[in-house]
Structure formats: structure tokens, C-alpha cells
C-alpha positions as CSV (number, residue, x, y, z in Angstrom):
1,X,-156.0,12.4,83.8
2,X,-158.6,14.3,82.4
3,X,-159.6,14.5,78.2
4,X,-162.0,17.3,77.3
5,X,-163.3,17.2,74.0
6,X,-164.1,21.0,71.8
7,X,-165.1,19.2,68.2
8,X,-163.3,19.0,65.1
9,X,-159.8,16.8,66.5
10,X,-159.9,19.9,69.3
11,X,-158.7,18.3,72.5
12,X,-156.9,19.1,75.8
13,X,-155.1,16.8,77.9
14,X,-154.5,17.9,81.2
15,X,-153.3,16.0,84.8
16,X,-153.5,19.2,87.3
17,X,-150.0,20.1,86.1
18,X,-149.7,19.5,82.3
19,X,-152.2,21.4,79.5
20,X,-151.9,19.5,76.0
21,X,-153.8,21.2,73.6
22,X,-154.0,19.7,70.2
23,X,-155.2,21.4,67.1
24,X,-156.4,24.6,68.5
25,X,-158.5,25.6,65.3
26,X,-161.9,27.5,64.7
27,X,-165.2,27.0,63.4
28,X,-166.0,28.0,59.8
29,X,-169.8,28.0,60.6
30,X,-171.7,31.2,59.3
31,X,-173.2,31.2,62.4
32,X,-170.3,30.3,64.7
33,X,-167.5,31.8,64.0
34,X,-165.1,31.5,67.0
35,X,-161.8,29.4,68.6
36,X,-162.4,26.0,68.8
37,X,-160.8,25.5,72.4
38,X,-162.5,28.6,74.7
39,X,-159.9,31.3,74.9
40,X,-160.2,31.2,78.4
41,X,-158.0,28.1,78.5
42,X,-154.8,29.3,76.1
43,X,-152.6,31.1,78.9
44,X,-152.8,28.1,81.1
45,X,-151.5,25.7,78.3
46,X,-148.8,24.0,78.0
47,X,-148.0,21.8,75.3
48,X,-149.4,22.8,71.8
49,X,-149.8,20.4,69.0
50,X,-150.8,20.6,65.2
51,X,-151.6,17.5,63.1
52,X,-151.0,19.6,60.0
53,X,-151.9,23.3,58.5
54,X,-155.6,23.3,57.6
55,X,-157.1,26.1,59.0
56,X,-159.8,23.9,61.2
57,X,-156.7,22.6,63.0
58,X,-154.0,25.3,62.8
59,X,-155.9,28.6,62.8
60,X,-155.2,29.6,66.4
61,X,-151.7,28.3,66.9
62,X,-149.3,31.2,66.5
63,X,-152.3,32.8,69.1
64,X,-152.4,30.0,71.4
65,X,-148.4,29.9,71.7
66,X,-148.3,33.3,72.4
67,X,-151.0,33.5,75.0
68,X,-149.3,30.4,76.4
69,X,-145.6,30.5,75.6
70,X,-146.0,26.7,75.2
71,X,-144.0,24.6,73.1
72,X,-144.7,23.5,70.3
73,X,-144.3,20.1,68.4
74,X,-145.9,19.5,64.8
75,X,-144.5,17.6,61.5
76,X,-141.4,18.1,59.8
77,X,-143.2,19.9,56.4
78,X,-145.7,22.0,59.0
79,X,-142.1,24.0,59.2
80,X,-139.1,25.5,57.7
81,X,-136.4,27.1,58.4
82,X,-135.1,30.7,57.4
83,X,-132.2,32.8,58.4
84,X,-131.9,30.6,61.8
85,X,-136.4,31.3,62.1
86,X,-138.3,28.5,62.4
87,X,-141.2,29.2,60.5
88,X,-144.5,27.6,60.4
89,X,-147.1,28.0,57.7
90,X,-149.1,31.2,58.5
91,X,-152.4,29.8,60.3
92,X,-154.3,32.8,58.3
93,X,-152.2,33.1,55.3
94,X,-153.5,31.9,51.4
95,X,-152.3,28.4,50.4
96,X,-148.8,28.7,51.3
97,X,-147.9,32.2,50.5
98,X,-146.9,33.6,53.9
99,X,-144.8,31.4,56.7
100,X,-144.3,33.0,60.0
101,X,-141.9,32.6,63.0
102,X,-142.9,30.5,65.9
103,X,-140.9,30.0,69.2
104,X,-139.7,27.2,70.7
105,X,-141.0,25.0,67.9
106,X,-140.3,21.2,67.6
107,X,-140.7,19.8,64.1
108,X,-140.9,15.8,63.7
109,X,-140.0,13.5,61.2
110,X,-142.3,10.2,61.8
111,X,-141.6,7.9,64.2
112,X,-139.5,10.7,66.5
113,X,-140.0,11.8,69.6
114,X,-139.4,15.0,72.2
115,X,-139.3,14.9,75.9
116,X,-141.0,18.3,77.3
117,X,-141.0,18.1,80.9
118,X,-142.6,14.6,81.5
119,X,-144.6,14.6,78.6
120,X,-143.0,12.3,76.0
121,X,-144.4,13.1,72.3
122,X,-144.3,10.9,69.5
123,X,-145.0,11.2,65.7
124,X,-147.4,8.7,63.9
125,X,-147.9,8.6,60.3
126,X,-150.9,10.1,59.1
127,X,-152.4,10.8,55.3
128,X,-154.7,13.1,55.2
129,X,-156.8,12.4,51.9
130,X,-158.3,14.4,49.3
131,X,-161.0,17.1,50.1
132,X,-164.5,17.6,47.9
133,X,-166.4,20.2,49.7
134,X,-169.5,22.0,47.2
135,X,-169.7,26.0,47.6
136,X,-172.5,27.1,46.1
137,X,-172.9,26.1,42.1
138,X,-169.3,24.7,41.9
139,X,-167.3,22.4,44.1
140,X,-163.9,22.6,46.1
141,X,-161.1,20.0,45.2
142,X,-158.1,20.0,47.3
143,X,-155.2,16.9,46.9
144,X,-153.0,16.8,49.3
145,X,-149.0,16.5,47.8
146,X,-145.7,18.3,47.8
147,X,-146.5,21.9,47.4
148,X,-149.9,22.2,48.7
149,X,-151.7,23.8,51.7
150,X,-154.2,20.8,52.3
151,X,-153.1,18.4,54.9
152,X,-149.5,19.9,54.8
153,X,-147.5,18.7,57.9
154,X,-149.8,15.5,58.2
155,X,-148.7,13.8,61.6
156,X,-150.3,11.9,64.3
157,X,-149.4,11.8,67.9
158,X,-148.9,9.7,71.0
159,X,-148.6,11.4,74.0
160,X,-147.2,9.6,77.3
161,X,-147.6,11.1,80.5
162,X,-148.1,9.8,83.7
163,X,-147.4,6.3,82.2
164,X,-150.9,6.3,80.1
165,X,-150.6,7.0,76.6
166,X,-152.9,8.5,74.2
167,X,-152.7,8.7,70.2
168,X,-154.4,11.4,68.1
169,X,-154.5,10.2,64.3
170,X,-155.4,13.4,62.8
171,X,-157.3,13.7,59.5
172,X,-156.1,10.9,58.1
173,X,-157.1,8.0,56.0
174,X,-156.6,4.1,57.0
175,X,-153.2,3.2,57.7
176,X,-151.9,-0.7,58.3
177,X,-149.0,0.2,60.0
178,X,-151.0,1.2,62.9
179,X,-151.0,-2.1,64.0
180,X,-150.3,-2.9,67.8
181,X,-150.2,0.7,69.0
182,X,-152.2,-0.5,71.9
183,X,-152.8,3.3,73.7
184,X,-155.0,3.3,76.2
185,X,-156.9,6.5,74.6
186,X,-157.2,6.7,71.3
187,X,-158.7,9.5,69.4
188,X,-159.4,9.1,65.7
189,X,-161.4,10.9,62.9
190,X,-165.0,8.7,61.4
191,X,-166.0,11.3,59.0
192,X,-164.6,10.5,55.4
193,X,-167.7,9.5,54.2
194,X,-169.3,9.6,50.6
195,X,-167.0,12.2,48.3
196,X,-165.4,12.9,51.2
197,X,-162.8,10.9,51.6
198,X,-160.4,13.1,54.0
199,X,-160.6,10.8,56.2
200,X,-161.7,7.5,57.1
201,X,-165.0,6.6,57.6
202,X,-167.2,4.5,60.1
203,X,-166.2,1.2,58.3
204,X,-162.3,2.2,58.1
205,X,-162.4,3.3,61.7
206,X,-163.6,0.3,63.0
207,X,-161.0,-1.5,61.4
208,X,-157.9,0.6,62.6
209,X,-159.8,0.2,66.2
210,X,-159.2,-3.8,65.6
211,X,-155.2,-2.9,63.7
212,X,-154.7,-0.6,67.2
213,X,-156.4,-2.5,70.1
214,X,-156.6,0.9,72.4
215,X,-158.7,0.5,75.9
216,X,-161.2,3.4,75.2
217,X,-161.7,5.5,71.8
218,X,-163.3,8.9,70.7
219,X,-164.4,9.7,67.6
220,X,-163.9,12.9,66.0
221,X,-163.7,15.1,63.1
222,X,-167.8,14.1,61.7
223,X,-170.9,16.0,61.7
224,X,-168.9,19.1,61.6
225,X,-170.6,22.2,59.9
226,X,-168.5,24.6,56.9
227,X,-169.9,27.9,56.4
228,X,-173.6,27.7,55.5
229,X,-173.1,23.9,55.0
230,X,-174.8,21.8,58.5
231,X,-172.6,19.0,58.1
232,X,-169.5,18.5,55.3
233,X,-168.5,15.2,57.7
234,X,-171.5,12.9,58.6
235,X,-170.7,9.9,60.4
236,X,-172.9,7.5,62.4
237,X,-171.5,7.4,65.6
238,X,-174.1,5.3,67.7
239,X,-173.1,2.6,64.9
240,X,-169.2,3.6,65.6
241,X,-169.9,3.3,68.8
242,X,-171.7,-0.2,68.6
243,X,-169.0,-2.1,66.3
244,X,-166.3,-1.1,68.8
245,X,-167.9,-2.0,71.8
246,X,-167.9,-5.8,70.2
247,X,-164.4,-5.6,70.2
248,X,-164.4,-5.0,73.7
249,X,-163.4,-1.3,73.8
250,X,-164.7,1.7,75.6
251,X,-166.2,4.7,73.2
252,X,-166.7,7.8,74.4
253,X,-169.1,9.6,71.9
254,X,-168.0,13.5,72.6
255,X,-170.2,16.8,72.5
256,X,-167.9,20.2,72.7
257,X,-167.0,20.7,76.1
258,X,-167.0,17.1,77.3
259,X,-165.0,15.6,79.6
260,X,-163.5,11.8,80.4
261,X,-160.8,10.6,82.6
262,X,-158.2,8.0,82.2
């Protein structure tokens, strides 16, 4: 099974007949403004999943699923329904102003699952945390809650396919209830530091590395640029990198593009 890595929590997860994409989302660099995943790759997808609505994660979805005419699973609040539509937040739209129809969407409630084709999906709690990102001479603050666009639809993934298993945490902070998810891929975001806290950091990843004993791990979501900003995540991850191995696990530090197999 192969694992290619675009930045951000961008991945696809692909075994010659199955194309997972998770979190198809786009750069906000001023100088890179583009799809996350190439769009070369959206027709032959099949299997499309959102973490939640912000738009580094959700941006090209409705796109994706058209290109693709893939599934789609995401959280339970990602969705609603409306005259028999499912609608998700619009990837584009302000705040939560504008919900569009997607087809053939799965909406999970944590800790269910969907069986599409042989890929088995499963939801994992995640909580994305609160957002501090400077623009200019004033500063960003987003809290994530009922009735906001930050972090809406907050869900983490395990995907089993082929009988391997993978788990995608999303942007979320440290959880306990992780514990003994034992994956043998896990994917998991190390760039919460400072202000930041979003997500969990270097120090908090290590630790839900030890709560979720995977074989191999990639970090993600750190050293990620915002507009003119270079880097709103940083993250150590040759230090990442070092404390897991001690534990015994493989880690797969991941440039865009990269590939691993499992």
C-alpha cells in the first residue's frame, strides 16, 4: 500500500485499486496559491475524506467529488440536511453562511463506521483547538464551538483496507482516549506550538505516539506558510522524529509529494 504525502494533513492512500484522499485543501501562500493534492489525481479517486471545514482541509472537496464521483465520509456537524439534500458547509463560502449539496455523502457520529467497497472507515474523536494567526497590525482569533466555522465537523479517521490500518487525527489537540489504537500508520498533526495551540505540539505528539503505539508515524500539519506569513505552524520534526524512534516506532518525516509503503 502506498501513502503519498501533499502537506498540510493532505494525503492519498492508494493499493492499485483504491484512491483515499483525505483533506483535499489548498495553499494560502501569496506565492502558492494552488490544490493541495495535484489535480491530476482527483478523477482517479475514490474515497474522499474531510476532518472538518477549514478551508486548508475542505477547500477542494465539492471539486474533488465531482471530478471523482467518489464518496464521501466526514463528521456528523460537517453536514446537514435540507429538503431530503445533504448539505455540507460550502468549501468557499464565509463562516457558515452558505451550505451546498454533496452526493453520496456519509456523515459520522464518533466511533461509527461505513463499509465502501473494502475500505472500512471509522470516526475518531478529534478537537481541533483555538486559532491565533497575526495579519498585519492586528491578530486573528478563531474558537472553535457550536455555531462556528473553525474546526466545524472535527473528526479523525481510521482507515482499514487490505487488513492494515491507518488513523488520520486531524487538527486536533491531545486526546487520552486515543489510547491503544495501535494502527500501523499513523498520521498526526506537531504544529500547535507557541499561541498556536490548534493543535498539538512536538511534546503532545510524542505523548499520543506512546497513548497509540502505531508501527510507523508521519507528522503533519507544521512549518506550513499563510499568505505572506513563512510559517504560522513551526515544529521541530528531526526532534519529533528522535523522541519516537526511542519508543521504537518508525517516522517518516514527509516533503509534498513523498511517498512510503506499508
Amino acid at each position: 500500500m502506498k501513502i503519498r504525502h501533499f502537506l498540510y494533513n493532505s494525503f492519498l492512500i492508494e493499493d492499485g485499486k483504491n484512491k483515499i484522499a483525505i483533506d483535499p485543501g489548498q495553499y494560502f501562500s501569496a506565492f502558492n496559491f494552488r490544490s493541495l493534492i495535484p489535480k491530476t489525481e482527483w478523477e482517479s479517486i475514490t474515497h474522499l475524506l474531510i476532518t472538518h471545514g477549514d478551508p486548508d482541509h475542505h477547500w477542494q472537496s465539492d471539486r474533488v467529488a465531482e471530478a471523482s464521483n467518489a464518496p464521501v465520509v466526514c463528521g456528523k456537524d460537517l453536514a446537514k440536511v435540507e429538503d431530503g439534500k445533504t448539505l455540507l458547509v460550502d468549501p468557499r463560502g464565509k463562516e457558515l453562511t452558505s451550505w451546498i449539496p454533496f452526493n453520496n455523502v456519509h456523515p459520522l457520529d464518533v466511533g461509527e463506521s461505513v463499509t465502501l467497497g473494502e475500505v472500512e472507515i471509522t470516526t475518531v474523536r478529534s478537537e481541533h483547538g483555538p486559532i491565533i494567526v497575526p495579519i498585519l497590525w492586528f491578530t486573528i482569533k478563531k474558537q472553535p464551538g457550536p455555531g462556528e466555522r473553525t474546526g466545524i465537523g472535527s473528526t479523525g479517521f481510521k482507515v482499514t483496507l487490505n487488513g492494515k490500518s491507518i488513523v488520520n487525527l486531524g487538527d486536533s489537540i491531545f486526546l487520552k482516549e486515543w489510547t491503544g489504537l495501535k494502527p500501523d500508520l499513523l498520521m498526526l498533526p506537531i504544529g500547535g506550538m507557541g499561541d498556536n495551540t490548534w493543535t498539538m505540539d512536538v511534546t503532545d505528539a510524542v505523548e499520543a505516539v506512546k497513548l497509540i503505539a502505531p508501527k510507523k508515524v508521519i507528522p503533519c500539519h507544521y512549518n506550513i506558510p499563510f499568505l505572506w506569513i513563512k510559517n504560522i505552524a513551526p515544529a521541530d520534526d528531526q526532534l519529533f522524529k528522535r523522541e519516537v524512534e526511542k519508543l521504537g516506532v518508525e517516522c517518516n518525516i514527509m516533503q509534498h509529494g513523498d511517498e512510503i509503503e506499508i
